[in-house]
Structures are given as C-alpha cells and as structure tokens.
C-alpha positions as CSV (number, residue, x, y, z in Angstrom):
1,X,0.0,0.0,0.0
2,X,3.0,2.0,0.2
3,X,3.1,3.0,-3.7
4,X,-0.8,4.0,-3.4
5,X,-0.1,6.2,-0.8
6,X,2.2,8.2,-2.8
7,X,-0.2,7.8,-5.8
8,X,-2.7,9.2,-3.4
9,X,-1.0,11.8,-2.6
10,X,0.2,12.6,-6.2
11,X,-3.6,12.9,-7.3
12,X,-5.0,15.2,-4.2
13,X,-2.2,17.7,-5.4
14,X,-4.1,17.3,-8.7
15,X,-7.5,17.3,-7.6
16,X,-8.2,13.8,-9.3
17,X,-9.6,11.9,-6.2
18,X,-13.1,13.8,-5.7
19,X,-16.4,11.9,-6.5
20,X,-18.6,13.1,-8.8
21,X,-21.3,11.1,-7.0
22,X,-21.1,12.4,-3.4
23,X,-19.0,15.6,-3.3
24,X,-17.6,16.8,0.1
25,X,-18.7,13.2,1.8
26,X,-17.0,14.0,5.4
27,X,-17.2,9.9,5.8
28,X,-13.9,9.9,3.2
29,X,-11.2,7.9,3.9
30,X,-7.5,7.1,3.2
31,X,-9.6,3.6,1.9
32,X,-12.5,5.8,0.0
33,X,-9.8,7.3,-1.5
34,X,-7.8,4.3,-2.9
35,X,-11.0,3.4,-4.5
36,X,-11.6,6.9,-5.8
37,X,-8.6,6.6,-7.8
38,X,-8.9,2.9,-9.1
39,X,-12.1,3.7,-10.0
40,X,-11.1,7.2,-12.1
41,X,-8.5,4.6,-13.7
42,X,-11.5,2.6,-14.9
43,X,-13.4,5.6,-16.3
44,X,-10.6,6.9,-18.5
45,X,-10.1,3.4,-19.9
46,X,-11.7,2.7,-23.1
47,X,-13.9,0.0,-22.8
48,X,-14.2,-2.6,-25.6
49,X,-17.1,-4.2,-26.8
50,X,-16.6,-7.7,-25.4
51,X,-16.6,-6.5,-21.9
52,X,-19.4,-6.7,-19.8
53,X,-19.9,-3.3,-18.6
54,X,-19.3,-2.0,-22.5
55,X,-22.8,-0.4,-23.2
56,X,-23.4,-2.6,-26.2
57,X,-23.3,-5.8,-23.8
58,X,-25.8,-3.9,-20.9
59,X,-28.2,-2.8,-24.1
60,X,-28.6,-6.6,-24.1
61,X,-29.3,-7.2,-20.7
62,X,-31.8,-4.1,-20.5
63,X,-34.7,-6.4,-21.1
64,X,-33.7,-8.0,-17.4
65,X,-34.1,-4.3,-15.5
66,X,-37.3,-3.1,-17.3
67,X,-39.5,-4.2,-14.8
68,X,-37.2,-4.1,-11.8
69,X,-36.0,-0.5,-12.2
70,X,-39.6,0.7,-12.0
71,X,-39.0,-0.8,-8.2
72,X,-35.7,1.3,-7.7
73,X,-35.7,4.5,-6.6
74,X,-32.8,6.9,-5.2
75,X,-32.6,7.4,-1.1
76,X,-31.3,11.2,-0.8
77,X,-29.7,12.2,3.0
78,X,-30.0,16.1,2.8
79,X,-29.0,16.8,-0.7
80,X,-26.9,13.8,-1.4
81,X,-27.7,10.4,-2.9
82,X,-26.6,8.0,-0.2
83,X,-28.1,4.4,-1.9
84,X,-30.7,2.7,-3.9
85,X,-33.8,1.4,-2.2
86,X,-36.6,-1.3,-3.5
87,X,-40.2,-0.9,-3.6
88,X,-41.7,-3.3,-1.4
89,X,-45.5,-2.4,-1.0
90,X,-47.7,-0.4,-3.4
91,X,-48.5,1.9,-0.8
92,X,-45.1,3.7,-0.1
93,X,-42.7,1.2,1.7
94,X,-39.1,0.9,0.5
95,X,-36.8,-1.1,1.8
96,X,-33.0,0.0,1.7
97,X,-29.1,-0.3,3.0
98,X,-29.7,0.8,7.0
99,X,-25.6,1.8,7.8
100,X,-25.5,4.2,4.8
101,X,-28.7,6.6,5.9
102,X,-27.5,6.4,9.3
103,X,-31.0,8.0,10.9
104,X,-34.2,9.4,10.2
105,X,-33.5,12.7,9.6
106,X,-33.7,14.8,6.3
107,X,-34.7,11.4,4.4
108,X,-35.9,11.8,0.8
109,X,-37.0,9.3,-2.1
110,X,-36.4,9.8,-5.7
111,X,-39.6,8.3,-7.4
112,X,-39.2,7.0,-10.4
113,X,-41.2,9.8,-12.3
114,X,-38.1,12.2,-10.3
115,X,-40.4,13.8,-8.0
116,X,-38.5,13.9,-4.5
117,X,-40.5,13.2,-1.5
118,X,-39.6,13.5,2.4
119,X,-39.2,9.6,3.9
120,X,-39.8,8.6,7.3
121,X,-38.0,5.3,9.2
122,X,-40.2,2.9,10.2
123,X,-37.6,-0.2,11.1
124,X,-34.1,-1.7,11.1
125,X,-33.3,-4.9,10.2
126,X,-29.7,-4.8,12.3
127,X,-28.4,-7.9,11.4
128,X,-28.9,-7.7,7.4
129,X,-28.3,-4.0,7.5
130,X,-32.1,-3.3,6.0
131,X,-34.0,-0.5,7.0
132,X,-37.8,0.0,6.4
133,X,-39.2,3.5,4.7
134,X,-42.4,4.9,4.1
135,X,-43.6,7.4,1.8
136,X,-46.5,9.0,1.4
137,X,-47.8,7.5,-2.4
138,X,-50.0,5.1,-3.0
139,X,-48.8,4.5,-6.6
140,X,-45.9,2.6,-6.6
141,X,-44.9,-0.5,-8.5
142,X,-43.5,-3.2,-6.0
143,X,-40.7,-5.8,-6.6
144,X,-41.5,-9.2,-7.8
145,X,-39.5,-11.6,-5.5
146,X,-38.2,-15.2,-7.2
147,X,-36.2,-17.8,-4.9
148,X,-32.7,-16.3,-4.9
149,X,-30.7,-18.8,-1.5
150,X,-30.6,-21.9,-3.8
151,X,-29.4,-20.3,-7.3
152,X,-26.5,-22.1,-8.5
153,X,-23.3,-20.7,-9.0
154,X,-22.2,-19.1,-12.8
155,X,-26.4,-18.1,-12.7
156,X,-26.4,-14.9,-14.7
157,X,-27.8,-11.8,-13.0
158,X,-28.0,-8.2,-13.5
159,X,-28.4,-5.2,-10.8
160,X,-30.9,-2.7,-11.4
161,X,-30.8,1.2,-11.5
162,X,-33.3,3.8,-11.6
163,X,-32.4,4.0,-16.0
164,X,-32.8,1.6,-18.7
165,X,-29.9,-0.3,-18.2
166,X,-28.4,-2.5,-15.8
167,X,-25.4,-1.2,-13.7
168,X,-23.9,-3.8,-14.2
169,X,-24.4,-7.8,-14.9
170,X,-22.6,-10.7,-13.7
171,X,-23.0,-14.2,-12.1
172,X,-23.2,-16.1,-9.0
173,X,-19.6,-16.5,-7.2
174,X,-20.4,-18.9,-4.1
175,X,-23.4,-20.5,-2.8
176,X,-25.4,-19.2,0.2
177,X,-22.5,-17.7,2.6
178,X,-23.1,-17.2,5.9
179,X,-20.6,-14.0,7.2
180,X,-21.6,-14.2,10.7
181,X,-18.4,-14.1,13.1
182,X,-18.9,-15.3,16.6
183,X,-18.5,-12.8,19.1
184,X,-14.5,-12.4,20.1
185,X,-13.4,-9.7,22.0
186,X,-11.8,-6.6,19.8
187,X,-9.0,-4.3,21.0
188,X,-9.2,-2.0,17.9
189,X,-5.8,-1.5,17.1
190,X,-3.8,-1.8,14.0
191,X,-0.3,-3.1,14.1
192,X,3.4,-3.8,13.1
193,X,5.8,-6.3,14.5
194,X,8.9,-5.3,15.6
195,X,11.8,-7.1,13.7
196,X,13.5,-8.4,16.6
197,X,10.1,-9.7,17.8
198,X,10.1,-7.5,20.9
199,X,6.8,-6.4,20.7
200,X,3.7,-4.7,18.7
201,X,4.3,-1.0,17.1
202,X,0.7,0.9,17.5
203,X,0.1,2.0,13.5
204,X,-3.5,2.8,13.9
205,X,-6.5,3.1,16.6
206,X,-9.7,2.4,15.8
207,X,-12.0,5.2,16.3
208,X,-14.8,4.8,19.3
209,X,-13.0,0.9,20.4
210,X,-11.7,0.5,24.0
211,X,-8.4,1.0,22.8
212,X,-9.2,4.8,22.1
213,X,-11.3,4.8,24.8
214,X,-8.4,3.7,26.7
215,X,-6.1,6.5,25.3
216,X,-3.8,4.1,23.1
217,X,-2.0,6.2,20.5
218,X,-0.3,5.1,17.0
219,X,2.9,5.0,17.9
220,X,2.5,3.0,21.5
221,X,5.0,-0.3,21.6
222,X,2.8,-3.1,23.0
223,X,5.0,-5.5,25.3
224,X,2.3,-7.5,26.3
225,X,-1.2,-8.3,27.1
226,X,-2.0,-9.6,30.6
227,X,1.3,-10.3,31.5
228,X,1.7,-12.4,28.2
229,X,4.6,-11.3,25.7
230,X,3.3,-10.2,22.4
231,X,5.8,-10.6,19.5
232,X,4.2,-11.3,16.8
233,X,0.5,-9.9,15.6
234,X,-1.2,-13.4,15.7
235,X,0.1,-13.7,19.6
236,X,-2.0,-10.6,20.2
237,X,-4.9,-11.8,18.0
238,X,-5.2,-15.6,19.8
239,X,-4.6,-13.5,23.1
240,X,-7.5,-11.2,22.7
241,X,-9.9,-13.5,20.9
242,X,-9.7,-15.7,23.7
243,X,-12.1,-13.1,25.5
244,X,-15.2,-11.8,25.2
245,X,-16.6,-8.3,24.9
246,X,-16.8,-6.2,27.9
247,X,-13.8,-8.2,29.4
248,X,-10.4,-5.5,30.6
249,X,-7.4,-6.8,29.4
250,X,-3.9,-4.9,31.0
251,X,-1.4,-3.9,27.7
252,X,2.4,-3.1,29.6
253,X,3.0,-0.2,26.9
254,X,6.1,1.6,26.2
255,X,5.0,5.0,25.3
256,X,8.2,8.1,25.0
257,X,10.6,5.7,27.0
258,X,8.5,5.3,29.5
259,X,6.5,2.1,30.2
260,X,2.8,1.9,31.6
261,X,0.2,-0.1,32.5
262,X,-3.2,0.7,30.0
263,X,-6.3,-0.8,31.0
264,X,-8.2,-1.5,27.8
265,X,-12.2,-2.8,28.4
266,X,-12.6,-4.8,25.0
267,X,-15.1,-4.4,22.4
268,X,-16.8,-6.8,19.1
269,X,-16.3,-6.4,16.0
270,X,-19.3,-4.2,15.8
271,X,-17.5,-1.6,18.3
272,X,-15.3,1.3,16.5
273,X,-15.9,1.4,13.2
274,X,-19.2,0.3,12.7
275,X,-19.4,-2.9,11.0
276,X,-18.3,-6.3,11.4
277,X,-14.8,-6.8,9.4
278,X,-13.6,-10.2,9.5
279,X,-9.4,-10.6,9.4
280,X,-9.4,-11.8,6.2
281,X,-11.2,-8.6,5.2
282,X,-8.6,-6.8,7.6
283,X,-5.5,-8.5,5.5
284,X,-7.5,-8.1,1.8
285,X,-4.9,-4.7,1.0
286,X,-6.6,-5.3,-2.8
287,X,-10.2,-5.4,-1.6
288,X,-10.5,-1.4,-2.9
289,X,-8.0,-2.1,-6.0
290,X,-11.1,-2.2,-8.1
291,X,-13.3,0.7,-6.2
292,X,-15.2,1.5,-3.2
293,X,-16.1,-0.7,-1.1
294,X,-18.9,-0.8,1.9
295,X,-17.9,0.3,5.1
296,X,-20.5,-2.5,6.7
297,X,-19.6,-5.4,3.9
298,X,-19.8,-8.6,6.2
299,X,-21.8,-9.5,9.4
300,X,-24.3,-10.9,7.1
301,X,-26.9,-14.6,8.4
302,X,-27.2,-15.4,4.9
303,X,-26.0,-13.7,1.8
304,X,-25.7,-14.3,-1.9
305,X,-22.0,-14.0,-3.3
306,X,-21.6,-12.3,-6.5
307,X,-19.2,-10.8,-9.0
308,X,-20.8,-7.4,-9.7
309,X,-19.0,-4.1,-9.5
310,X,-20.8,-2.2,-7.4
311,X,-20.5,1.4,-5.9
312,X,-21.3,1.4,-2.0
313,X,-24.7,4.3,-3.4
314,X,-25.5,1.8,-5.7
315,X,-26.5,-0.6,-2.8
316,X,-29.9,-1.2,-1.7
317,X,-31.6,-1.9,-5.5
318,X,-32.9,-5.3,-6.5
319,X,-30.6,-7.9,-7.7
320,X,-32.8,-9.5,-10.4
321,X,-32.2,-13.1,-12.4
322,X,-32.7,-14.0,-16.1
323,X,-36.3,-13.6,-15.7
324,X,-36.4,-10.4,-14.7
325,X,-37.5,-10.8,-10.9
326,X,-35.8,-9.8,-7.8
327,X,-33.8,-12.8,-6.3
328,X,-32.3,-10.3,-3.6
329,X,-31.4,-6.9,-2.5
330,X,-27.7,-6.0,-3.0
331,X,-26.5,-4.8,0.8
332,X,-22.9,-4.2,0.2
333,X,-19.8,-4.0,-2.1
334,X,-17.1,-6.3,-0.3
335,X,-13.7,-6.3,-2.4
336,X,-12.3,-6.0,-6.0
337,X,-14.2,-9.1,-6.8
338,X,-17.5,-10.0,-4.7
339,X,-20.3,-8.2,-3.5
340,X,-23.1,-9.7,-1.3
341,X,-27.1,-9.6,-1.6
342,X,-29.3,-10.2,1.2
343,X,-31.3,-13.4,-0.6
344,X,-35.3,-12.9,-1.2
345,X,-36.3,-15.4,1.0
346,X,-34.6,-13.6,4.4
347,X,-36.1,-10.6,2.9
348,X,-39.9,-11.5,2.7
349,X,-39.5,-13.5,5.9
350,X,-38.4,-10.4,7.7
351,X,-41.2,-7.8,5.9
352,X,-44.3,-10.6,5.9
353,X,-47.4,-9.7,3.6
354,X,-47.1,-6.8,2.2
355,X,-50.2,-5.8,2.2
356,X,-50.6,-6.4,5.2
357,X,-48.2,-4.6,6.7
358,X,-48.4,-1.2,4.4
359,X,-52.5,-1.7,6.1
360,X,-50.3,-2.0,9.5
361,X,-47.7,1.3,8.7
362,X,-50.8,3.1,7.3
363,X,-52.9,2.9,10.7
364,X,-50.1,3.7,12.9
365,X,-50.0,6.8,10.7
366,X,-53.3,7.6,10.9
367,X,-53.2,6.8,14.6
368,X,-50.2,9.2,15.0
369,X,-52.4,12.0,12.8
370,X,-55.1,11.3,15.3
371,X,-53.2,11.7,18.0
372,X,-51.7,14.5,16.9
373,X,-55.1,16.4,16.2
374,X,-56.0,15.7,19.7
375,X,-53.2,17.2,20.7
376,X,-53.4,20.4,18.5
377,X,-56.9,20.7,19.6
378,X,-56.4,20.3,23.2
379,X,-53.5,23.0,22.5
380,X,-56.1,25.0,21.0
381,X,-58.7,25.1,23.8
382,X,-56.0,25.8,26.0
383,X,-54.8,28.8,23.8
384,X,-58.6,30.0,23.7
385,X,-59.0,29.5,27.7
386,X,-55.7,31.9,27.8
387,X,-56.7,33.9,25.4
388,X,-60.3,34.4,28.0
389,X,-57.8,35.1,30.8
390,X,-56.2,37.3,29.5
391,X,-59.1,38.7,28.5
392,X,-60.3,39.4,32.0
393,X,-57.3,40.4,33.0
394,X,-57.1,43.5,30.4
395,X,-60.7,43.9,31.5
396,X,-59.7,43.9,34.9
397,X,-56.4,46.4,34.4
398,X,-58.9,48.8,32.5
399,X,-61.4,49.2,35.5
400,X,-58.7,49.9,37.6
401,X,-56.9,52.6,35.1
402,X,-60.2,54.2,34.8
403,X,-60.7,53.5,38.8
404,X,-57.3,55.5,39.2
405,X,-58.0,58.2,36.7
406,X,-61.2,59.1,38.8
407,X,-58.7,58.3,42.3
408,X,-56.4,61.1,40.9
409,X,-59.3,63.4,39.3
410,X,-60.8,63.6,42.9
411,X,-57.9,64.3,44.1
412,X,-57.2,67.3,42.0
413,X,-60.5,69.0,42.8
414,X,-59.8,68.2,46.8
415,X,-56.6,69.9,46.5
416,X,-58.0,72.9,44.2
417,X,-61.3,73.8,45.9
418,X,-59.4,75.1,49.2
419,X,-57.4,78.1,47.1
420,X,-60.6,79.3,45.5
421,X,-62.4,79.5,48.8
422,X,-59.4,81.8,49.9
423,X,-59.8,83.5,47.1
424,X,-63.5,84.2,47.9
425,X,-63.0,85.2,51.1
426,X,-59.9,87.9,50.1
427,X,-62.7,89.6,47.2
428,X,-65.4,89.6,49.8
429,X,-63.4,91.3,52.6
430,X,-63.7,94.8,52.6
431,X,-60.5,96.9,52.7
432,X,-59.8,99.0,55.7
C-alpha cells in the first residue's frame, strides 16, 4: 500500500480523487480514497465491446431491468444520494441499506417519475443492514421476488438502477455464505511487528474501540497483554480472541521511554468502526483495487456472493435473475471481486405480507395523525382559555386605570377647591 499512498498523494495535489457522485462526503477515507482513484482509472479506460460493462453488452441485458427499475428508486440524505432502495408495498414502503442513511433525519425518495418526497423510518433490520421507509404514495410498482438462497453458482444476474440499463451484470460467485463471526473480543488496534520480535508497534487506533477509549495512541509499543509477551501480531490476535466483549485486558506499553500499564475494556467487531470486518477482510490490501467498497460489507446470516462491480450508493436496489425478478437486494460491495445480496427469501421472511403490513404502517399513521389532532386541539382550547384570561385580565387592568384616573381626578379638585375658597374670602373682605 506504500506506492498507493504516494499515488494518493500525487492525485489530491491534482485534484483527481473527488467523486462526482457524493462531493464533500465527510465519511472519506485514506480507503474511500484508494478506491476513488482505481475507480477514475477505470473511467478513462476505453472499454471494448466484449466487456461486460461496455454499453453494447448492458443494451442486451436491458430487457432483465425493465420491470425491476420501475421498483428502484434513489434514497437522498440532505442533498446527497446515499443508496438505492426497493419498492416493497404499493402503498409507499421501501426497503433500503440501514448503515449508509445512518438515521431518520432529512430522508428523501427519488420516485421513479423524479419527484422527491420527504421519507420517514419505520424499522431496522440490524443484522442484514435493511432499513424499512415509508412514503407518502399510494402508486408505486413493488418488486417481484423469485427464490434467490438456492441459485447455482455461474447463474447470470444483473443489478438494477433507476435508468434503462443495468449497472452492471454478472453471475453467482459462491453458494449461500453465511458471514456471521462469533462474538471475540476486539482491542481495535492496527499493528506492526517489531523485527527483533520485541513487541507490537501501535500503527492505527480504531476510532470509538476501547483501545481509544483507553487512550492508546499510534505510535505505542505493545510489550504485552495480561502479562503475556506479544511478539508477533497473531500472539496478540489468539490473546484477545480468547475473550469476550466487555472483558479488561492490561497492555504493559512503552509509550516516549517510559512504560505503563493501559487498562483496555474490550469491544466486538461491531465496536469502532461500525461494522463487522472479519481478518481476512482486515488482511484483503486489494479489496478497494477495483473501487469503493462498503464500510458494513460482512456481518451478514445469509447472503448471496456475486461478482458485480458495485459502488457502496448503488447498494440497496434489487438484484434480479434471467427472468427479470428480484432474487435479492444488494447490501454491500465487499472487495475487487464480490459483493453480497441479502437473498429474497430472508427478505420477505423479515417484511411478511405486504399488504398487510403497508394496512399496519398506514394505521399507525393515521393513529399518530389522530393523536396529533387531539393534541393540537387540546393546544387550542388551551390557547382559547388563555386567550379568555387574558381577556379578563385587560378587563380587569382597564377598571382599575379608569378607577385610578377618577382616584387622581378627585384628588385634584380636593386639593383645588381650598385656594378658590381663599380666594372668595380675600374679594369679599372689605378693605380698611
């Protein structure tokens, strides 16, 4: 990775590495990046009409996405496309990649006639990384579902867009996988042996594991864990896998000549970055060589393996077969050469009937509505019974300004009518 670095580098000086899809994404990475720039390589490169993703070969898989892109629509966070999503119900429900819309706020669907509409999350799917939408249509044209855990492998398929062509086509890699990892305890830390096999050199600290938590820098020479020497990186991956999360491990660190004691509580994979990334994900230095990839790409019950290359936004759209119907919903972009779709079977276990569940969604919606009228009526009669007080209580300030004004008018005559009499009395006196 050393030479990418510096190609890196090379192209930020020349302003080659920004997406045209997601401008100023804040998620970017030293990874993003690498992937950035393979995938700029690609798009300079003239394609030639025997490869799959030449447009000559996708005009003859268009037939495949014609009914399936009617089901895709664009998920917008803010401004920005962040994913695909798949129509599931007639009546507004989308289902789409949870990790890369990260909450419900400033969601927005791209229909397929490009009218943008606000979103609203109704559920998360954790463990395959599906969220639930709704939006308020009653239009739509859901996905057609076909058996997708039992396809063989080399069975064609094609991923559908929101256009007439596919984004790209490809086949089967491996059977049903199943990427779950048991749960091991995670230090988060990225390291280097040291040549003499004295201990671990800190390169890298995950971001939100204990071992940031625990105020482990890069740089920090790991000596050992729990009074065990560490020399090489698989001593200090047996040592920590051997416990579980939420178990404190003690690292004896050398940190600026000077060595301490860190007390490190330990996380899962889930801790730190976000998503399950099994070692041989960790180890995969190619796994961006031929773009972006996920940041959650494993983790997964049950997936379908393919060979598609995908862009991480271009998750969340139907994965369709021969036929034309959706045998999954792609969920993630895993390295240069697979990607993984959450089969249709997992899928409609998970959602149910439709029908009925849009008929569930829509009366907790009018049920909300309800509730909120109440509310804005009961807000209302409590403006209005202000509104009377206050009312009264002008009325009552004006009675007693006017009860003052006649106080103080009284009280001018009192105080006036004593130096006329005085005056009377000095005209009627005679002079002597």
């Amino acid at each position: 990775m050393v030479i990418s670095l510096g190609v890196t580098a090379s192209l930020f000086g020349q302003g080659q590495l920004i997406d045209d899809e997601r401008p100023g994404d804040a998620r970017s990475s030293f990874e993003d990046s690498i992937g950035r720039y393979f995938e700029s390589i690609d798009r300079r490169r003239p394609k030639t009409r025997y490869e799959k993703m030449h447009r000559s070969t996708l005009l003859e898989f268009a037939p495949l996405v014609e009914e399936s892109r009617r089901s895709t629509v664009k998920i917008y966070k803010g401004d920005e496309v962040r994913v695909l999503g798949t129509v599931v119900a007639q009546e507004g429900l989308i289902i789409t990649k949870a990790s890369d819309i990260e909450n419900d706020q400033e969601l927005g669907v791209e229909l397929p006639n490009k009218e943008i509409v606000p979103a609203e999350l109704i559920e998360v799917n954790e463990e395959n990384d599906l969220a639930l939408l709704w939006v308020h249509q009653f239009d739509l044209t859901p996905i057609t579902w076909a058996p997708g855990s039992e396809l063989p492998i080399g069975s064609l398929l094609a991923s559908s867009g929101t256009v007439s062509l596919p984004l790209t086509i490809g086949t089967v890699s491996l059977g049903l996988r199943n990427l779950l990892e048991s749960k091991k305890g995670f230090l988060g830390v990225q390291m280097e042996a040291a040549k003499d096999g004295s201990g671990l050199y800190v390169v890298d600290v995950v971001k939100g594991s204990g071992a940031e938590g625990a105020g482990m820098r890069t740089g920090d020479f790991i000596q050992a864990i729990d009074g065990q020497a560490m020399r090489t990186t698989y001593d200090l991956i047996n040592a920590v896998s051997e416990s579980e999360p939420g178990d404190v491990v003690i690292l004896q660190v050398v940190r600026e000549e000077e060595t301490i004691m860190v007390e490190v509580t330990l996380g899962d994979k889930d801790s730190g970055m976000g998503f399950q990334m099994p070692m041989h994900e960790q180890l995969d230095k190619t796994a961006m060589m031929g773009g972006r990839v996920s940041r959650k790409r494993s983790g997964y019950p049950a997936a379908i393996q393919h060979d598609m290359l995908l862009k991480p936004n271009q998750c969340g759209g139907p994965l369709v077969n021969i036929d034309g119907h959706a045998v999954g919903v792609n969920i993630a972009r895993a390295s240069r050469v697979k990607s993984y779709a959450i089969p249709s079977e997992v899928i409609q276990d998970w959602l149910g009937d439709p029908k009925e569940l849009a008929v569930k969604v829509l009366e907790t919606r009018v049920k909300n509505a309800e509730s909120a009228r109440l509310t804005a009526e009961e807000a209302l009669e409590e403006a209005k019974a202000l509104e009377l007080d206050v009312q009264d209580a002008l009325a009552d300030l004006e009675a007693q300004r006017a009860a003052a004004i006649l106080e103080a008018e009284s009280a001018i005559e009192l105080s006036v009518e004593p130096e006329e009499d005085s005056a009377t009395e000095a005209e009627e006196t005679p002079q002597q």
